[in-house]
N, C-alpha and C positions, 0 to 999 in steps of 0.2 A: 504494500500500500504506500508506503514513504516514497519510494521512485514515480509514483503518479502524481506527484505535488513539487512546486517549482520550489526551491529552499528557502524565498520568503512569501510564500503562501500562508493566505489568512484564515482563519473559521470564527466568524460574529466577529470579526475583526481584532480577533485574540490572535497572536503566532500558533501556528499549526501543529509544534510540539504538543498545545494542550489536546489537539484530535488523538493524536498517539497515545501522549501516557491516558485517556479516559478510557481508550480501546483495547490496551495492556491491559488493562486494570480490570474492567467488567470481562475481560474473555469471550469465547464464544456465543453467540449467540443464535438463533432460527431466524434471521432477517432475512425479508422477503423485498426484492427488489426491480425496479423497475426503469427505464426511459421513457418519461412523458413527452418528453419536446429536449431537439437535436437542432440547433440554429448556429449554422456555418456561414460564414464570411471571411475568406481569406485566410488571415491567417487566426483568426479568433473563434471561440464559442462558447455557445452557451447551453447550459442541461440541466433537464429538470428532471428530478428522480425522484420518485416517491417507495419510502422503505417503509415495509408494515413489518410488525409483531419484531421491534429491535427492542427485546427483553419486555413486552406487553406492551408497548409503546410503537407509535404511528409517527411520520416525518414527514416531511417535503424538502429535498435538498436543490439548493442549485448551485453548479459549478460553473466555473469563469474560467478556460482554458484559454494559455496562447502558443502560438507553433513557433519555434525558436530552431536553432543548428541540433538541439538535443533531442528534438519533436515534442509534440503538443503534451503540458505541462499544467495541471490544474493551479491558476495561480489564486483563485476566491475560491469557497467556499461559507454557503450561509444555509439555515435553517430552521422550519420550526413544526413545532408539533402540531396534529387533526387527530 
């Protein structure tokens, strides 16, 4: 997961370490995942994901990706619970 995220990638506008050690920490989980919406432009985009049942708990995530010499690199991510 850490190689999908550009190294100063953000989540609710916190450094992205905080996504790792929360996801260390809770362990696996049955999250159920999805692509809502895929919007390409060049070298940018954008995704909406909606993840059901992450430990009883429902989401809507969207990621902010841009395509760089390393290739396309999640540099946002935001979220909130349904």
């Amino acid at each position: 997961m850490i190689s999908a995220f550009h190294k100063n990638a953000t989540i609710n506008g916190e450094p992205i370490q905080t996504l790792f050690e929360g996801v260390d920490k809770a362990g696996k989980s049955n999250v159920e995942g999805r692509i809502d919406v895929l919007d390409v432009s060049n070298d940018i985009t954008a995704i909406r994901i909606t993840m059901e049942n992450y430990f009883g708990e429902n989401f809507i995530d969207y990621h902010l990706l841009r395509k760089d010499s390393e290739g396309w690199k999640i540099i946002a991510k935001v979220f909130t619970g349904f």
